[in-house]
C-alpha positions, 0 to 999 in steps of 0.5 A: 661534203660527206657522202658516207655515215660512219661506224659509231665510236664506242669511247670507253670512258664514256659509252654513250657519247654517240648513242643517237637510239636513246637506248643506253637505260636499255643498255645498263639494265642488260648489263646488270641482268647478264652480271647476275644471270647464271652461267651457263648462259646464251643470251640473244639479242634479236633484230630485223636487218639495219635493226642497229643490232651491232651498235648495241651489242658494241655498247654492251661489250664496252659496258661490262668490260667498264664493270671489270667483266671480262668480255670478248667480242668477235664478228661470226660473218668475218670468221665463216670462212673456217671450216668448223666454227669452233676454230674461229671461236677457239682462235678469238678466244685465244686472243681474246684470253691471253690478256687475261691469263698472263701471269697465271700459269696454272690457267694457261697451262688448262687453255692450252690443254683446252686448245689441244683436246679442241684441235682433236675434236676439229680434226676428227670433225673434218669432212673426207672431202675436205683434204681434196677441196681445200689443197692449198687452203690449208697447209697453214695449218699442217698438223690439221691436213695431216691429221685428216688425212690419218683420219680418213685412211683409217675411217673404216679400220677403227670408227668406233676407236675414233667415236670413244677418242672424240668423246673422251676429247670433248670431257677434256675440253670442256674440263680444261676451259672450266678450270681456266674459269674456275677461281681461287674459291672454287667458283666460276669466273664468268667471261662473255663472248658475244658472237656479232653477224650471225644471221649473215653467216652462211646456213651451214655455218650459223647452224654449227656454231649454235651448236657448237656453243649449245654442245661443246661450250656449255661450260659454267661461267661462259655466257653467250651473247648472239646478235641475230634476225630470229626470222633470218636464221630460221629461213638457214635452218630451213634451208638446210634441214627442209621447208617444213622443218620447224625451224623456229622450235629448233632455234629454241633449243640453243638460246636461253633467254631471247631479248627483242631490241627496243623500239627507237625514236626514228626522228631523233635517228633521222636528225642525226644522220642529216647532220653527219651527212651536213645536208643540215648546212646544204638546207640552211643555205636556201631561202624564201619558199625552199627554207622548209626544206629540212622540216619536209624533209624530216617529217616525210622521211619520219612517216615513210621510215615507219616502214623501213630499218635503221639501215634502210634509212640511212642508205636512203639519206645517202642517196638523198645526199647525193641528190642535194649534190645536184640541185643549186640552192636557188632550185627547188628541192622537192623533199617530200617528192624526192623521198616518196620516189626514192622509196617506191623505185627501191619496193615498187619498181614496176609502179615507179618504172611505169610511172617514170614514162611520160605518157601514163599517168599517176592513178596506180602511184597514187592507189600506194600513196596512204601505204608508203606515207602512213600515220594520220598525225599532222606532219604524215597527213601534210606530206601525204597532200603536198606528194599527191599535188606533187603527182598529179602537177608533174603530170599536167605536161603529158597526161592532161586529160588524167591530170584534169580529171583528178583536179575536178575530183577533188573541187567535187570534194569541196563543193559537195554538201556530202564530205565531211569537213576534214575531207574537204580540208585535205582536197583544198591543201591539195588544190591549193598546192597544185595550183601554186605549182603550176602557177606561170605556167610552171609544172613539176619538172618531173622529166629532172626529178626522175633523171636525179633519181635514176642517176643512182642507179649507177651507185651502189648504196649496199 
């Protein structure tokens, strides 16, 4: 059984095979706009964290390139390790050009002129310390190590010689990679470099290659499009420039046009997670009171991932997988339990953890119950009543007085002429619900519960 979702596949012949957000209207509307847009251009597509920003990104690159655009496409995380971002980008773009520029002589003799003036800029741009802190690192590339070090020797004799070499070496850059775009007609073609992971790059890192792209790059015909978590970013530029930087009005003047990824319909995501995992195959093969186990599964998870990423849920649906790895088809599942537990160990470990001992009680678990399982339609309400049967059962073993006490509460709800008619509803499900479990004699197996959920701790699910 899988235990892992895999990377969506982008087929070229057909984009939106895997598009499980329903955002492929989204997608050709983005297309259109950066086909018609003006360059020179930085586009951003901002997201939180497991926002499915990649995936996005992926299926646009894939969308222009169908539209005959030429597009290149490069990771920032995987490339952090360089020492300015502009080697990294001029590495992908030289990639990412050769199958452009076969064939066409006059524009490759310009990206190799562009590739020079840009070595330049890169050895004028390396640190002193640099040579020092990097031996070993960079005698793949001698002529750099080489030229830093004439670099640093003659710091002192000639900075302001350098300063002009530098600037004449930018106009030179900037001069040969717009004829590498110009066409016959005299006009910009316009290529789009999207730039994935930004805002997991490391401050430094991130900071130059805004700059970069704002300073060095801003060349007619080049777009520009950047994956990022705005509030991320900003907490890197504050981490570099201060706490009361105004980091937000700074990221301003290096993107052009922001756009917010559109909301997604987390139950559709949900339902296409649980078939990749197959826990659809594992639900169908139980019977009798466990056959609704899928249904709870997904209402629950619907109401709680109001709180959560795309990413965050899926990490979750993977525990809960492994969980299912534990419980025979004949045992009882207990989803909506499962779920609720699994979200308050990871964002209120001091509640669960007291929890999880057998002599306290549930009251402190049940004060954040309205807040992991939020929303008043029907399934949210159901889950909300059968988790807090779920507390108040499991805790009849050890904590009887506290157990006893929450059950009179809620007959008193009942039987009051004072509550309201929903009110008395939500107490009799509740009752209801406690009693059906610890009818024999039975109790919610607690003690098994948490032990299935602490055994993952032994995982890494990151």
């Amino acid at each position: 059984m899988k235990l892992k979702n895999k990377a969506l596949d982008i087929p070229s012949d057909n984009i939106f095979q895997n598009d499980k957000l329903s955002r492929s209207d989204s997608v050709k509307n983005i297309t259109l706009l950066l086909r018609n847009v003006s360059s020179p251009l930085v586009f951003s597509v901002n997201g939180p964290w497991g926002a499915g920003k990649t995936t996005y990104l992926r299926m646009l690159h894939e969308s222009l390139i169908v539209s005959e655009s030429k597009s290149i496409y490069f990771s920032a995380w995987e490339t952090d390790f360089a020492v300015d971002p502009l080697l990294a980008f001029l590495g992908e773009m030289n990639v990412g050009l050769s199958k452009f520029l076969t064939g066409n002589l006059k524009k490759s003799k310009a990206w190799k002129k562009a590739k020079e003036a840009g070595a330049h800029i890169l050895r004028r741009s390396i640190p002193v310390g640099v040579k020092v802190a990097t031996v070993g690192l960079i005698d793949a590339d001698k002529l750099i190590e080489d030229e830093a070090a004439k670099f640093t020797e003659s710091l002192s004799k000639d900075i302001i010689g350098s300063y002009s070499k530098n600037k004449e070496a930018i106009v030179e850059f900037k001069k040969n990679v717009a004829e590498v775009l110009r066409k016959e007609d005299g006009t910009s073609e316009k290529i789009y470099i999207f730039v994935d992971e930004l805002d997991r790059c490391r401050p430094t890192y991130a900071i130059e290659l805004l700059e970069r792209i704002k300073h060095l790059l801003d060349v007619e015909g080049l777009v520009f499009v950047l994956a990022l978590d705005k509030s991320q970013l900003a907490h890197s530029v504050k981490a570099v420039y201060g706490a009361d930087f105004d980091a937000l009005g700074y990221l301003k003047r290096f993107i052009d046009v922001e756009f917010s990824l559109p909301t997604t319909d987390v139950k559709i995501f949900i339902n296409y997670l649980i078939s990749n995992f197959e826990l659809d195959k594992y639900f169908a093969g139980r019977r009798g009171d466990t056959s609704y186990d899928q249904d709870n599964l997904v209402n629950t998870l619907v109401a709680v991932g109001r709180n959560m990423s795309l990413r965050s849920i899926e990490q979750l649906l993977s525990k809960i997988k492994l969980i299912s790895l534990t419980v025979s088809s004949n045992q009882y599942f207990y989803p909506e339990f499962v779920v609720f537990l699994l979200f308050v160990k990871d964002n209120y470990q001091k509640i669960y953890s007291e929890f999880s001992k057998a002599e306290i009680d549930g009251e402190e678990l049940l004060s954040i119950l309205g807040v992991v399982i939020s929303g008043d339609d029907d399934p949210s309400v159901w889950s909300r009543q059968y988790v807090e049967a779920m507390i108040i059962s499991g805790k009849m073993k050890n904590t009887k007085i506290w157990a006893g006490s929450r059950i009179s509460a809620l007959k008193e709800v009942v039987n009051s002429n004072s509550t309201s008619d929903q009110q008395k509803r939500n107490a009799e499900r509740i009752l209801e619900l406690i009693s059906y479990h610890s009818k024999f004699g039975n109790q919610v197996p607690l003690d098994k519960i948490i032990s299935r959920i602490d055994m993952l701790s032994s995982f890494d699910f990151s």
